[in-house]
N, C-alpha and C positions, 0 to 999 in steps of 0.2 A: 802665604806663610807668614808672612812679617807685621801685616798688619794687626796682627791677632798681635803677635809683642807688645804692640802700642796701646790696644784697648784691652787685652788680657790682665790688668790689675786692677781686681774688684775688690768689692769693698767688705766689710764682714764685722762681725760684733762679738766682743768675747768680752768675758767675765773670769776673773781670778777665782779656780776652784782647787786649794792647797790641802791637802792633808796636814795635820800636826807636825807630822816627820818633815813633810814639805816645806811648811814654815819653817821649821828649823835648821833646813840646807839651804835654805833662800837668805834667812838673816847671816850664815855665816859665809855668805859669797857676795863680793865681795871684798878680801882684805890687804890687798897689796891693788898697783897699776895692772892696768890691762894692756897689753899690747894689740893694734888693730893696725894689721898690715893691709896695704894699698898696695894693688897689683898695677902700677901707673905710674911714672913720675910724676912731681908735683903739674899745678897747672890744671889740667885735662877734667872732669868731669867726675871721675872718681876721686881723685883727691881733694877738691871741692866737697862733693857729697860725705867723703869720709871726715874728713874734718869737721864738717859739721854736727855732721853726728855724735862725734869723737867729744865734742864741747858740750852737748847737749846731755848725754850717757852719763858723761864724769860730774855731772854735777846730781843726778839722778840715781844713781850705784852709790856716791858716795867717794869714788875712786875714780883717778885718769886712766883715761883711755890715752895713749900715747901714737899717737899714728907713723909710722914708717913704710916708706915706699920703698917696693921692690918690685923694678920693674923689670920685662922683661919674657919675651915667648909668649907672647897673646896671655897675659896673665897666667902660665902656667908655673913660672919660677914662685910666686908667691900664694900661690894655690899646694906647690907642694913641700912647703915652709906647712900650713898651716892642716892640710891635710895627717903630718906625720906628729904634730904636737899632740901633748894629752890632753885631754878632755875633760880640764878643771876650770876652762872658763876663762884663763889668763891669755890667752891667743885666738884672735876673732881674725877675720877679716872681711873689706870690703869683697865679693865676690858679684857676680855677673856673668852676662852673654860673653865673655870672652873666656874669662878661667873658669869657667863651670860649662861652655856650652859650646862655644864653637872653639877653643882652645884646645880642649884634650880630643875634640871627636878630627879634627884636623894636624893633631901629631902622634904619633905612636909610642913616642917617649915621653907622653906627660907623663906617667908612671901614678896617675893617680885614675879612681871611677869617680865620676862628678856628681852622683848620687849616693854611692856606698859609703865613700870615704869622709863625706861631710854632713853637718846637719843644719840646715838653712832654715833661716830662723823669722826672716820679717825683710820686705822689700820696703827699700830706701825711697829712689826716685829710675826716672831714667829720661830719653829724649829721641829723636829723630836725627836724619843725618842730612850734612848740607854741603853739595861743592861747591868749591869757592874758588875762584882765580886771581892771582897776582894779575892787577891791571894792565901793564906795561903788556902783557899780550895781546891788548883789545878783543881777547875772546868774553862773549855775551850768554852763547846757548850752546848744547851741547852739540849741535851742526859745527858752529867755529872749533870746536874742538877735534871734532871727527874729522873734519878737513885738513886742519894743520898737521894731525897725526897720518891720516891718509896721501897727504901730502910728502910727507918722508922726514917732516918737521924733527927732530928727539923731542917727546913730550912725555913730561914723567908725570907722576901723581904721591900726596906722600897719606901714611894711613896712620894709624896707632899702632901696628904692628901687625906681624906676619901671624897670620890665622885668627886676627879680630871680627868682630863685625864690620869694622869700616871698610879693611879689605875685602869683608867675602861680599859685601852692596856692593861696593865699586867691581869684581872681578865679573857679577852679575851680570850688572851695566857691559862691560867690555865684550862678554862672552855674546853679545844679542851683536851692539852695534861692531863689531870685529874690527874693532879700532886697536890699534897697536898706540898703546902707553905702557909706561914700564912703572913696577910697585914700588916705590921707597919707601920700609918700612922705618916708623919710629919706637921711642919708646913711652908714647902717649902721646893727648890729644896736644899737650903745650910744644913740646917739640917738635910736631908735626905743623902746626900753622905758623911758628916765629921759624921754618924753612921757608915757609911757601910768603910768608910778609918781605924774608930778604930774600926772594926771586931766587931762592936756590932750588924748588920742586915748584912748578907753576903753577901744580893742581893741589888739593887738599881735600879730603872730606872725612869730617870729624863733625860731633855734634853739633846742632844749631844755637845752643847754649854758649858753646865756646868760641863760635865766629860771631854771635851776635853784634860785640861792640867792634869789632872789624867791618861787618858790613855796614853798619850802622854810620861811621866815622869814612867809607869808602876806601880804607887800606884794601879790602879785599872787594872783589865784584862775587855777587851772586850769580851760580847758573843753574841748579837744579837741587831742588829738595825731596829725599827719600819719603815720601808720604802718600798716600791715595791723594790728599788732599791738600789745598794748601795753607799755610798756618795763619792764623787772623793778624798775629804782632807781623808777620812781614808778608801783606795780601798780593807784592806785586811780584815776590818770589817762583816760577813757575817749579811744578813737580819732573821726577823723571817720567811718570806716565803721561803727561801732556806731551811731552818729549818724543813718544813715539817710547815708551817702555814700561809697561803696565808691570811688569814682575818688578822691578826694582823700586821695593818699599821695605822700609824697616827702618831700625833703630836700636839702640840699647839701653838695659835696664842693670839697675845694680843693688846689689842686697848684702845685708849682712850674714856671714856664714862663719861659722866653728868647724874644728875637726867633729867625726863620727863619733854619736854615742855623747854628746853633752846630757848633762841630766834636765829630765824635763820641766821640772821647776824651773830651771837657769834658763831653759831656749822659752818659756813662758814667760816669765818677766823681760826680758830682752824683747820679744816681740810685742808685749804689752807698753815697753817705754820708748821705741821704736816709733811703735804706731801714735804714740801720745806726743811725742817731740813733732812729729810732723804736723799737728793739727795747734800748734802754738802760733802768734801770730806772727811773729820775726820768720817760722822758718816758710811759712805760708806765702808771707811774705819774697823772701827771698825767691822762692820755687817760682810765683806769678812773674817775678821781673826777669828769672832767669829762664821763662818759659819753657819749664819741667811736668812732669808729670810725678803723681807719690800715687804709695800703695796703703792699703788699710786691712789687709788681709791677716787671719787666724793663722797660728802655726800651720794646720790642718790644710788648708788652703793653701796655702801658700806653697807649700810641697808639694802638691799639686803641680799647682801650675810651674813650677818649677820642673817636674816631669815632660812638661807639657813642652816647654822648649826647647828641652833637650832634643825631646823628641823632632820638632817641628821643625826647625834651625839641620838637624844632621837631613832633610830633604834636599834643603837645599844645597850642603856640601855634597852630596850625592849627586846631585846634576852636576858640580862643578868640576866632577872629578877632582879634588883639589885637596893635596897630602904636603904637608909643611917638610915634615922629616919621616 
C-alpha cells in the first residue's frame, strides 16, 4: 500500500493553453494577500514545505502568501477552515496524507469529503518515516523495544497526531509485533520530537527529514525506517521489514489544495508555478539536503493520484479497525 505513496509522484509536462476570457481572470487574480493555512504547528515538515512555498508564490503572484498554522485533529481543523471558504483563490492550504486522506476517513466528524469539497491543485514534496529513540534507554532495534514493553516496562511513543500517517505506520507496526506502547499524540512533527529529545515520550516517529540533524548530532538513536528500502544519506539505518515487518512502509506527501470549485485558470497557474518553484536551484537544493522527495505532475494527474490514495491509505485503516471519534 504505502510504497506506492513514495514512488506514486510522476512526472508530466503541461503547457499554458488560456482562452482570452482566461487571460483575463488570470491577470485580475491575484490582488490582495493570500492566506495559505498549515494544518501543523510550525517545525514539522509541512510548515517547512509551506513556507517555502509561501516565499517562492509571493513573489511569482505578485502577492504574499501569508502562512498561518492551524493545527490540530490530524489536519482536520484546518482542512475545514479551508474547505468552507470561497473559492476566489484568497484561502489555499498546505494539504496532505493527513487532512485529505487519513484524517477525515479516520474520524466521522471531519464534517468535510476529501475529494468534493476541495480542489487540489499541484504536489509540493513529502518523505518517509523514521523511529527514533531518546538514548538514555539504550534501546538499538525494535527487539529492545518489544522486550522492554513486553517486559511491563511503560513505554510510550509520540506521533503528529491522532489519525496521522505517523500514527496509522506506527499502529501497523504494533498491531503485527503485539507490543503494548501507548500513542502520545501531538500537534505536529516539532512538538512531537522536542518530547521525545527531553525523555518525556521515549519513542518518536515523524519524518526522516525532521530527525535528520537529531540523528546525525546523536540526540536521538536510529531504530527503524518506514521504507522497502534503505535510504542512501543514512545506509546504516535498518528498515521495519528487515525487522521482521514487511507491511510497515510508508510516508507522507503534501500538496497545495483550495476549497471546491476554484476556477481553472487559477488551479492552472498555481500548479504551473508550483511545479516551476520546485525545479529552481535553492529549492532543489534545499529538497536534496533535506532528503525529500517533489512532484511534477498536471492538474490532471495529480487528481488522480490523489484519488488514488485516498483510496489506498483507507485499506489500511480498514485492517486497523481504527475510528478517532
Amino acid at each position: 500500500m504505502t510504497t506506492g505513496i513514495m514512488q506514486g509522484v510522476l512526472g508530466g509536462a503541461l503547457a499554458l493553453a488560456l482562452s482570452a476570457g482566461g487571460v483575463g481572470a488570470q491577470q485580475a487574480w491575484p490582488t490582495k494577500p493570500i492566506r495559505l493555512v498549515i494544518p501543523y504547528d510550525a517545525g514539522g515538515l509541512a510548515d517547512r514545505l509551506g513556507r517555502m512555498m509561501a516565499e517562492k508564490l509571493s513573489t511569482e503572484l505578485g502577492q504574499r502568501l501569508i502562512p498561518e498554522n492551524r493545527a490540530g485533529s490530524a489536519g482536520i481543523i484546518a482542512g475545514g477552515i479551508v474547505a468552507k471558504a470561497p473559492a476566489d483563490g484568497y484561502t489555499l492550504m498546505v494539504g496532505g496524507t493527513g487532512p485529505h486522506v487519513t484524517g477525515p476517513a479516520t474520524n466521522r466528524n471531519a464534517g468535510y469529503d476529501p475529494i468534493k469539497d476541495f480542489t487540489h491543485i499541484a504536489m509540493i514534496g513529502g518523505d518517509v518515516f523514521l523511529l527514533v529513540a531518546n538514548p538514555t534507554r539504550g534501546w538499538k532495534t525494535l527487539k529492545d523495544i518489544e522486550a522492554a514493553a513486553k517486559g511491563g516496562a511503560p513505554v510510550d511513543y509520540g506521533s503528529t497526531g491522532n489519525a496521522t500517517p505517523t500514527h496509522l505506520v506506527m499502529e501497523s507496526y504494533l498491531a503485527r509485533s503485539k507490543a503494548k506502547i501507548t500513542h502520545i499524540p501531538y500537534k505536529g512533527g516539532g512538538p512531537a520530537i522536542q518530547a521525545t529529545l527531553g525523555n518525556h515520550t521515549p519513542l518518536v516517529l515523524v519524518t526522516l527529514s525532521s530527525l535528520a540533524p537529531h540523528v546525525r548530532s546523536g540526540r536521538l538513536l536510529p531504530i527503524a525506517l518506514s521504507a522497502a528500502k534503505r535510504h542512501a544519506a543514512f545506509p546504516d539505518i535498518p528498515t521495519f521489514p528487515e525487522q521482521g515487518y514487511p507491511e510497515v512502509d510508508g510516508g507522507t506527501l503534501f500538496w497545495l489544495a483550495g476549497p471546491a470549485k476554484l476556477p481553472e485558470t487559477m488551479v492552472t497557474r498555481l500548479n504551473v508555478e508550483v511545479r516551476k518553484a520546485l525545479k529552481q536551484p535553492d529549492i532543489k537544493a534545499a529538497f536534496d539536503k533535506q532528503l525529500l522527495i517533489s512532484g511534477d505532475d498536471d492538474v490532471a494527474r495529480f487528481q488522480a493520484f490523489v484519488a488514488q490514495q485516498v483510496s489506498s491509505w483507507s485499506g489500511l485503516i480498514k485492517s486497523l479497525n481504527l475510528k478517532i471519534q
